[in-house]
VOVEXDREN-579559 format. One record per residue (C-alpha): residue number from 1; z, y, x; residue in one letter. Coordinates in pm, 1 decimal. Last residue first. Layout:
N
NUM Z Y X A
...
// end
This chain:
400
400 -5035.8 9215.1 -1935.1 X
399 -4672.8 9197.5 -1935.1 X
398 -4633.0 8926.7 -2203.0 X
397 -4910.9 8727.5 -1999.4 X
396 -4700.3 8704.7 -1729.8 X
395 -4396.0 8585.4 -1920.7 X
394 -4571.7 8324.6 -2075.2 X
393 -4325.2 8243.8 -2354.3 X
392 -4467.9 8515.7 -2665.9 X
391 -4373.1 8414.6 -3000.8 X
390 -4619.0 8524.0 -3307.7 X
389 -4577.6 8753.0 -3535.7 X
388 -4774.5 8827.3 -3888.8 X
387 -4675.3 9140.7 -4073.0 X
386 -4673.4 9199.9 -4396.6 X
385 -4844.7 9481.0 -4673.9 X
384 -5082.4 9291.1 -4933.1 X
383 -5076.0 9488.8 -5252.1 X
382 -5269.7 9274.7 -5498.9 X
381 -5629.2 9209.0 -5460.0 X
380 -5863.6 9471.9 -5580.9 X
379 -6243.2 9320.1 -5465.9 X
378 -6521.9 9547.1 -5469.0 X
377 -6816.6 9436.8 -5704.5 X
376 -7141.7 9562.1 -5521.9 X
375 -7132.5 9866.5 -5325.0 X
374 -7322.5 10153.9 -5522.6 X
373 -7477.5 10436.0 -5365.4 X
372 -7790.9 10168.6 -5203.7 X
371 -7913.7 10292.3 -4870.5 X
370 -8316.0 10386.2 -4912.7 X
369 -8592.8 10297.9 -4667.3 X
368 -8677.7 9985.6 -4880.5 X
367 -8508.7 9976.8 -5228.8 X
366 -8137.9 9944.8 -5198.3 X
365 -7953.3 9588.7 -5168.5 X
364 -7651.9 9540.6 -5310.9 X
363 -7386.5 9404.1 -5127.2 X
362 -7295.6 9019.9 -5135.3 X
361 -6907.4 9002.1 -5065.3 X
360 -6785.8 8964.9 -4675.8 X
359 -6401.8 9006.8 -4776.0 X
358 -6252.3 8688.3 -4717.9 X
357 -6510.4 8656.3 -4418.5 X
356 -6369.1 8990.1 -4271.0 X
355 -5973.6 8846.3 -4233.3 X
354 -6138.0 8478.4 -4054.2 X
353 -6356.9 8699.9 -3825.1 X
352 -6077.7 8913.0 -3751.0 X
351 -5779.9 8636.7 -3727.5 X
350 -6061.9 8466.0 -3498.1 X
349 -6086.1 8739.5 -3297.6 X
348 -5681.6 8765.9 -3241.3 X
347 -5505.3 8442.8 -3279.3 X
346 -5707.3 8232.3 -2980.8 X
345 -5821.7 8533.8 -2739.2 X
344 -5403.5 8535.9 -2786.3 X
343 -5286.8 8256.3 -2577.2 X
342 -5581.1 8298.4 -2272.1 X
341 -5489.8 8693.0 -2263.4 X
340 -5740.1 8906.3 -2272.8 X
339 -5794.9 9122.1 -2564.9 X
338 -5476.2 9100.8 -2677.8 X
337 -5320.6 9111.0 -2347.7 X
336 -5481.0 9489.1 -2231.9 X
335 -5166.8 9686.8 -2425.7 X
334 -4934.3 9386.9 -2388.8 X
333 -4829.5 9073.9 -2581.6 X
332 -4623.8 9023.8 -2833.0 X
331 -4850.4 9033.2 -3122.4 X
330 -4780.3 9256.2 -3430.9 X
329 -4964.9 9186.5 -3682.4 X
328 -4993.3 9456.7 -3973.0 X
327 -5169.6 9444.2 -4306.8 X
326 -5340.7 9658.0 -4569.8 X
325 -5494.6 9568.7 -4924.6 X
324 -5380.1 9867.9 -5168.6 X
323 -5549.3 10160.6 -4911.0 X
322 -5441.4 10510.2 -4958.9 X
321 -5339.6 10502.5 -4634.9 X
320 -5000.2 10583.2 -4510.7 X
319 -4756.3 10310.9 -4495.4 X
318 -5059.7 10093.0 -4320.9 X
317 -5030.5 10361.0 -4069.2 X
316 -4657.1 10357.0 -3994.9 X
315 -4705.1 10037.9 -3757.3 X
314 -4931.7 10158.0 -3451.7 X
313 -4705.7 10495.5 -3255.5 X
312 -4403.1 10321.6 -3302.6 X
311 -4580.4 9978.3 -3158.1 X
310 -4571.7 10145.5 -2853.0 X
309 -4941.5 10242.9 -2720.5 X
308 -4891.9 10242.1 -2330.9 X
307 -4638.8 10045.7 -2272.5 X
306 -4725.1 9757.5 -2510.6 X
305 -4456.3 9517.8 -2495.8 X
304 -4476.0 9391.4 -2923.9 X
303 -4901.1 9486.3 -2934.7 X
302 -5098.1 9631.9 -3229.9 X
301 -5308.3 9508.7 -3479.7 X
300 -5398.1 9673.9 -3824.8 X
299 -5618.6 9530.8 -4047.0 X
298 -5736.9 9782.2 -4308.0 X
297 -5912.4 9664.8 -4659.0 X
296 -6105.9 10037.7 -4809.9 X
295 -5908.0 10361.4 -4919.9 X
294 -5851.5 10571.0 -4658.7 X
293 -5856.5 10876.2 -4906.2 X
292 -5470.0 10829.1 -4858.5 X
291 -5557.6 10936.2 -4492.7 X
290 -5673.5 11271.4 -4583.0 X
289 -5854.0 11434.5 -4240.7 X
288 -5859.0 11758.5 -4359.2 X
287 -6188.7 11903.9 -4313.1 X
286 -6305.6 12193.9 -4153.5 X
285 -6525.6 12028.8 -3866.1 X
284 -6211.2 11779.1 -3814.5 X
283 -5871.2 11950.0 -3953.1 X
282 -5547.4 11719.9 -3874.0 X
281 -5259.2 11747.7 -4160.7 X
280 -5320.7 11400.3 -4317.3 X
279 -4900.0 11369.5 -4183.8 X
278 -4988.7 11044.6 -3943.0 X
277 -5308.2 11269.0 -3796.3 X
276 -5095.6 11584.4 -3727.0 X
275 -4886.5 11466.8 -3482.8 X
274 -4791.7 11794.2 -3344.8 X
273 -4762.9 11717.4 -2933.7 X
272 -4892.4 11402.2 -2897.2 X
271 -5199.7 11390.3 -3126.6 X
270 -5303.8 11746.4 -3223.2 X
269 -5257.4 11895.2 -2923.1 X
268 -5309.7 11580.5 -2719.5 X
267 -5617.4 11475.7 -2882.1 X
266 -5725.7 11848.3 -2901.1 X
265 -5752.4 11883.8 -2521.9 X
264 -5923.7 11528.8 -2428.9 X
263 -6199.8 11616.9 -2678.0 X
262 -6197.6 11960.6 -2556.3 X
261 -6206.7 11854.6 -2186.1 X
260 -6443.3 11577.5 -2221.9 X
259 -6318.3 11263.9 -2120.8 X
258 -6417.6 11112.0 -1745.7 X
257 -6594.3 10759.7 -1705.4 X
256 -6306.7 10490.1 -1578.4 X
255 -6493.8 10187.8 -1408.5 X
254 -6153.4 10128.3 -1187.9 X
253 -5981.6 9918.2 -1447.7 X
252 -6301.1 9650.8 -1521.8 X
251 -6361.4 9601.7 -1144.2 X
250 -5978.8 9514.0 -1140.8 X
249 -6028.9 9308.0 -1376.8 X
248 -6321.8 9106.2 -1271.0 X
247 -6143.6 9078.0 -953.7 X
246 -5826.7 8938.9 -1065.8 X
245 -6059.4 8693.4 -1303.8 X
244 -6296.8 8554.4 -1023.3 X
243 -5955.4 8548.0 -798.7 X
242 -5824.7 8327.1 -1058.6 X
241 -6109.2 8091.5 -1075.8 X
240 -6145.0 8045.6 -703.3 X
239 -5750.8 7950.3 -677.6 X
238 -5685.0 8020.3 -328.2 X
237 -5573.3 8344.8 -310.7 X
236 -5324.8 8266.8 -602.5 X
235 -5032.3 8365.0 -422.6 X
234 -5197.3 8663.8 -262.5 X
233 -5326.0 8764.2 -571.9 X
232 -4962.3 8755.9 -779.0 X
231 -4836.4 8997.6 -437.3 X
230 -5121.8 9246.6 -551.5 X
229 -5000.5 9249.9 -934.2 X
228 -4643.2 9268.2 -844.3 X
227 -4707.6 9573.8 -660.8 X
226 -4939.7 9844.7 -781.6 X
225 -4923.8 9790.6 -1130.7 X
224 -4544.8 9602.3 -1186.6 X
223 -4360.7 9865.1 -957.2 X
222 -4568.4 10144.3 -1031.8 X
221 -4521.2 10101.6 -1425.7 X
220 -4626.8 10472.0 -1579.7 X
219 -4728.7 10587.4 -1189.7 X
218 -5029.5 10308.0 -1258.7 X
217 -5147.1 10485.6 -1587.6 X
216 -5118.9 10841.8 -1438.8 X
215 -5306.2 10701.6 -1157.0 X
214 -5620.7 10620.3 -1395.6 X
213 -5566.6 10916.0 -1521.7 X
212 -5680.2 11132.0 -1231.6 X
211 -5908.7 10862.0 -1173.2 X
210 -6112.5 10911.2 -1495.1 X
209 -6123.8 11273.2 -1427.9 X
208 -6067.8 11523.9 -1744.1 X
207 -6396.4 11711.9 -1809.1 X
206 -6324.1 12081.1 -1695.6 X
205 -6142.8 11980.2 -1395.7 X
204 -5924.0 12278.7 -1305.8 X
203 -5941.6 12476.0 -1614.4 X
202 -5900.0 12164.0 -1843.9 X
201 -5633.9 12064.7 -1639.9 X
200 -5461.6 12438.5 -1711.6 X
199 -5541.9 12419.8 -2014.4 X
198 -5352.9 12094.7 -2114.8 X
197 -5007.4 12100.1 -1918.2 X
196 -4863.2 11828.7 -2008.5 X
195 -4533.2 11859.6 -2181.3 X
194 -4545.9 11586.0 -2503.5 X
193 -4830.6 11375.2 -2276.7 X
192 -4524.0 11318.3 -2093.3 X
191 -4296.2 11133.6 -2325.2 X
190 -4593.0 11007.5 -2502.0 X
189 -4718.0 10828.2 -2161.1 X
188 -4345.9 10733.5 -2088.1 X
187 -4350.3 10488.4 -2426.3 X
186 -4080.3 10484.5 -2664.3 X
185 -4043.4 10870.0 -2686.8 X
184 -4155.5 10854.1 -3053.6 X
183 -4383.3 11118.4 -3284.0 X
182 -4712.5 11047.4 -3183.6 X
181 -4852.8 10837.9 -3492.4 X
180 -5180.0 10706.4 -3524.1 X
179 -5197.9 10538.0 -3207.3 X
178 -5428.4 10226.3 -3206.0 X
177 -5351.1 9936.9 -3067.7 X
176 -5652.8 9726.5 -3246.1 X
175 -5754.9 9905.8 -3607.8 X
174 -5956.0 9697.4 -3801.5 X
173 -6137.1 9869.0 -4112.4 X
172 -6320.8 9741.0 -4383.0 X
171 -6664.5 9854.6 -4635.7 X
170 -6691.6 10187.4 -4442.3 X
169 -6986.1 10435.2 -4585.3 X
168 -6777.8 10591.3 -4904.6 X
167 -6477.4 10617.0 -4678.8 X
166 -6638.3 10918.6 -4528.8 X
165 -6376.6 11148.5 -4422.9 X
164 -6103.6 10901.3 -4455.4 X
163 -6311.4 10617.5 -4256.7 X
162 -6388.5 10847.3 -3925.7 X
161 -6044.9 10942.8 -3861.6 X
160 -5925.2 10626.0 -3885.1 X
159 -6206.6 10531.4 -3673.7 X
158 -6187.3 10778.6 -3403.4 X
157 -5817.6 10669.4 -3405.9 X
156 -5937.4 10293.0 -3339.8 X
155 -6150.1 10446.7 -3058.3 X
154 -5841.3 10631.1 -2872.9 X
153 -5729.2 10231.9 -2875.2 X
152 -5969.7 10000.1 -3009.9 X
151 -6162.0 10055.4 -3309.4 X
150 -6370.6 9817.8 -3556.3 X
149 -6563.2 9912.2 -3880.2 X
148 -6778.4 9695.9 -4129.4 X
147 -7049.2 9847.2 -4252.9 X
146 -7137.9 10004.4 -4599.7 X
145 -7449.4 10106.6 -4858.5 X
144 -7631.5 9810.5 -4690.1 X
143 -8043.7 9870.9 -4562.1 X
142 -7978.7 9665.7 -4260.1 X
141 -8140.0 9933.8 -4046.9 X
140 -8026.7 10216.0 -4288.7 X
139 -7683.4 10135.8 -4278.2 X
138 -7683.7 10087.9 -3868.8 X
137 -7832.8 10392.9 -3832.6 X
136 -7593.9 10566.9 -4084.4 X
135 -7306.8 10439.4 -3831.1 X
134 -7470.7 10549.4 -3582.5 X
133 -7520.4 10916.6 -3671.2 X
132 -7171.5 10925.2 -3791.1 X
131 -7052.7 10799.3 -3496.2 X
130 -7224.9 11061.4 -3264.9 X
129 -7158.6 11355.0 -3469.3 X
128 -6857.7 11339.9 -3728.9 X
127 -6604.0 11126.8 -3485.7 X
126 -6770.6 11224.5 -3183.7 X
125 -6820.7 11585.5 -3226.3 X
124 -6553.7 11655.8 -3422.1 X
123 -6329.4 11469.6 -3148.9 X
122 -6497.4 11799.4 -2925.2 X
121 -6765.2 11816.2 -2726.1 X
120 -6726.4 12130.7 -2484.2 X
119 -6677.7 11960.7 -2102.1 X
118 -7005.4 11754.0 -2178.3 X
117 -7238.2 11991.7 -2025.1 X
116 -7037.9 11841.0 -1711.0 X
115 -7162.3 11492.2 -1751.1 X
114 -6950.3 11257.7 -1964.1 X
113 -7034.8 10909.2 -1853.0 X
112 -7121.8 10639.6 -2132.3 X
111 -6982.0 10622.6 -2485.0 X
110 -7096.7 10227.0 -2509.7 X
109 -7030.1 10199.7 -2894.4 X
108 -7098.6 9868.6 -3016.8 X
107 -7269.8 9616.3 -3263.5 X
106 -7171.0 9270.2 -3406.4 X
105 -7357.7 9062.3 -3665.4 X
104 -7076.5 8865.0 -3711.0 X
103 -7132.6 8469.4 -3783.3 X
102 -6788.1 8319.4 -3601.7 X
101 -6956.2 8251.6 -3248.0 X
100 -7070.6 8626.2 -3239.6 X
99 -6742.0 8705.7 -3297.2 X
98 -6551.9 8451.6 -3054.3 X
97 -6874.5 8585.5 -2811.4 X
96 -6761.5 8961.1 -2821.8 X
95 -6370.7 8873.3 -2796.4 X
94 -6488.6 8696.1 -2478.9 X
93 -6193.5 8528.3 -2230.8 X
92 -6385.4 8180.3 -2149.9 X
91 -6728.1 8386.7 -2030.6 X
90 -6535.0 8658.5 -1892.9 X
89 -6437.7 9061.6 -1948.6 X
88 -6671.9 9076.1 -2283.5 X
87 -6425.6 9305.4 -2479.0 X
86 -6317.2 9498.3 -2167.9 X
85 -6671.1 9570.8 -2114.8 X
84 -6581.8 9834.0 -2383.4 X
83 -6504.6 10062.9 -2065.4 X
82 -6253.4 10315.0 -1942.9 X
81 -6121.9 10574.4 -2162.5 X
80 -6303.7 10692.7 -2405.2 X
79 -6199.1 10444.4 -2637.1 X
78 -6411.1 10173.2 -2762.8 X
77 -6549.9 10200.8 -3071.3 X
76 -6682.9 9813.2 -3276.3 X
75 -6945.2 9839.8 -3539.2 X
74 -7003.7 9527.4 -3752.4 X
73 -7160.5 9452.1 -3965.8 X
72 -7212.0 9288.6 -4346.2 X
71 -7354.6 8977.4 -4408.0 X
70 -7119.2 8778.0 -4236.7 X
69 -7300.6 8420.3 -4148.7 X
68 -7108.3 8122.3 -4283.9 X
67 -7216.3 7894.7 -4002.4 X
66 -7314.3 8005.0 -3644.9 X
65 -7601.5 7835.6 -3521.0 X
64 -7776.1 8145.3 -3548.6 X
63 -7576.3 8312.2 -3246.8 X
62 -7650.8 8717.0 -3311.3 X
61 -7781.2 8861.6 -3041.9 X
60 -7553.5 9169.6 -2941.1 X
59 -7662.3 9504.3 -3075.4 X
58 -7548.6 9754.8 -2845.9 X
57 -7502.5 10104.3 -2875.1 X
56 -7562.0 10394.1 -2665.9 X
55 -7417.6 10741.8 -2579.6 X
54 -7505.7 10983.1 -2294.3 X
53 -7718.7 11201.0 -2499.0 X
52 -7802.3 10956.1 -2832.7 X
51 -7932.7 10643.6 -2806.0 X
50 -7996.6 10376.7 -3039.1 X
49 -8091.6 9998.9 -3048.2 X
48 -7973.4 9875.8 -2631.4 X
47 -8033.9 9528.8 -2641.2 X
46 -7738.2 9219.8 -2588.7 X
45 -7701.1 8943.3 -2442.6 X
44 -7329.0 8783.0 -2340.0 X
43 -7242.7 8858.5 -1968.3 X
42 -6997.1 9187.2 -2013.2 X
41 -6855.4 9154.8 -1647.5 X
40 -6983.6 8971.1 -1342.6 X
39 -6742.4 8827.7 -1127.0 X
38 -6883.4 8543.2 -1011.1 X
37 -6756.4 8456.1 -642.2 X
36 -6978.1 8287.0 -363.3 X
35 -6782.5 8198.4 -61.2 X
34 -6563.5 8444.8 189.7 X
33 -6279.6 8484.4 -35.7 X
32 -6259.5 8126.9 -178.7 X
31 -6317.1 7946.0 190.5 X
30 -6061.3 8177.3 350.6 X
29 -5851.2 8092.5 17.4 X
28 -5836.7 7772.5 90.7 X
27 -5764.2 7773.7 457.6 X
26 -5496.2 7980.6 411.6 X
25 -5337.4 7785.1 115.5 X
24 -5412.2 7444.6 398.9 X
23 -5241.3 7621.2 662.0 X
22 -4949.8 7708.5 412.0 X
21 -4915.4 7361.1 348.0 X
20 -4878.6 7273.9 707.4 X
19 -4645.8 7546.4 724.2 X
18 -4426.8 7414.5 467.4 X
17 -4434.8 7052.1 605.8 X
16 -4374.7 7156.1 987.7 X
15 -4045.6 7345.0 804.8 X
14 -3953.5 7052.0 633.5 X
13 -3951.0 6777.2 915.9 X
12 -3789.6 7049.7 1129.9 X
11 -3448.6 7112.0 843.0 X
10 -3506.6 6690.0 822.9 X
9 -3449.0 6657.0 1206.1 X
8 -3182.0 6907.7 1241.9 X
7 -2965.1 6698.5 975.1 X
6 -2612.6 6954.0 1041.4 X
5 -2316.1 6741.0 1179.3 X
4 -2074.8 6851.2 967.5 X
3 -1758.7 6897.3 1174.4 X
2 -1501.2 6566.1 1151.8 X
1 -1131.3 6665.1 1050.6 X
// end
């Protein structure tokens, strides 16, 4: 029986092929690396209308071309962790500029860096302080009895917080992975946040550090954070737009301003370790926060493969609101995907712009210098509780 005879030429034909290739990659990406990059973050215009310590907001200009203007608006809360450039990552990828596109007059919360006279504000502080001071700035500028409220993460808690104390100021609420209940061991982060040990971070940092969590994020997935990411750029090294977006991301991760230590204290107290919020059992400045006195439209998005936010901690709020026109979508995408993933930049601000159109009704305008008590005629639609999915392919996106 004849041996194989084994095509040497062809195996050294495709080997000079693949490293001629390569040679051109490396070439590429020498030219991509070394040349002029745009990574600028949060692009779309804006001025700075109110400031308060540390904390700003931003009124972006509104795009008068848009049709079907909103005439109620909107105030979007970050969390305190990281930045609500996050919103306004790229030009292509902007949550901020599919709002402004879609007629909302759009403000929000830049919480700023936490100085160490900072270590002592509490959520009260925040939730009943800061935003309540903005939020009656906002009223009184565009003389409405009630804005529109956004909050994203530890900010869409603020919020919830926020809209059963004074639900007589907040005309609808969208919630965007927001953890309202604490009770699950779905994700790591609640697993852990269940035994951390508060005080004695609190007596070693005072104001918890942004980096020091920022590697508590990356140890939840090491092997997908601080691995698979990195060998994803070196593949891609010589796509210019890619590295643009790798970098503006990675800018966008590492801007992490510290939390207070007692805001950062009683979130996890009363968060992750009794879950008071869920059971209307939390106390902010003396006052239960009641979420059946949540009573205006709530919109309630959270994400399928979050790891961060599971949607255990997202989906029971809608159940517990006092609200009769509440809904859930549940997109399967990550924690950071919503926001800015290609797929979903295209079902989630427009769902939100589309969802406050329905219920932008003409509000009654109060006498100069004075907000209005009464709202105009509130809609009552029947009880509205679903959930809208949509089918994740793009397995890198799904892990964003």
């Amino acid at each position: 029986m004849d041996s194989t005879k084994i095509p040497l030429d062809l195996i050294l034909e495709k080997i000079a092929e693949d490293a001629e290739k390569v040679q051109q990659r490396v070439s590429k990406a020498s030219e991509v690396l070394q040349g002029q990059l745009n990574t600028d973050l949060a692009s779309t215009p804006y001025e700075i209308v109110y400031e308060e310590d540390r904390v700003k907001v931003k009124h972006y200009f509104r795009n008068e071309s848009a049709e079907n203007k909103l005439k109620v608006p909107l105030l979007v809360v970050y969390a305190l962790i990281n930045r609500e450039t996050m919103l306004d990552l790229q030009p292509d990828r902007s949550v901020v500029k599919t709002f402004l596109e879609g007629g909302i007059d759009l403000y929000m919360i830049d919480w700023g860096y936490p100085k160490r006279k900072d270590r002592f504000l509490t959520i009260n502080d925040h939730v009943n302080g800061y935003m309540n001071n903005i939020v009656d700035f906002i009223r009184k500028k565009h003389n409405v009895p009630k804005i529109n409220l956004m909050g994203i993460c530890m900010g869409g808690s603020f919020c919830v917080m926020y809209s059963a104390l004074h639900p007589d100021k907040i005309k609808n609420l969208v919630t965007t992975v927001t953890p309202s209940s604490f009770d699950t061991d779905k994700g790591l982060l609640h697993v852990w946040m269940k035994d951390i040990d508060v005080d004695g971070l609190i007596k070693t940092y005072g104001n918890i550090p942004g980096d020091l969590m920022n590697f508590g994020f990356l140890l939840l997935n090491p092997a997908r954070l601080m691995i698979d990411k990195y060998i994803g750029f070196m593949e891609n090294m010589d796509n210019k737009d890619f590295v643009e977006n790798f970098v503006r991301m990675e800018r966008w991760i590492f801007d992490s301003p510290d939390v207070p230590g007692e805001t950062f204290r009683q979130f996890v107290e009363d968060g992750y370790k009794k879950n008071l919020l869920i059971q209307s059992k939390m106390l902010l400045g003396g006052k239960r926060v009641d979420l059946k006195k949540l009573t205006m439209p709530l919109l309630n998005f959270f994400g399928e493969y979050d790891h961060l936010v599971p949607p255990e901690a997202c989906e029971q709020l809608t159940k517990a609101v006092g609200s009769n026109d509440v809904e859930d979508v549940r997109l399967e995408t990550g924690h950071i995907g919503i926001y800015v993933s290609s797929k979903f930049q295209k079902l989630f601000a427009p769902k939100i712009v589309q969802w406050l159109k329905e219920r932008d009704q003409e509000e009654i305008v109060a006498e100069p210098g004075k907000i209005s008590a009464r709202a105009g005629r509130e809609r009552r639609p029947a009880i509205k509780k679903k959930v809208a999915k949509t089918v994740k392919k793009n397995t890198a996106a799904r892990k964003a």
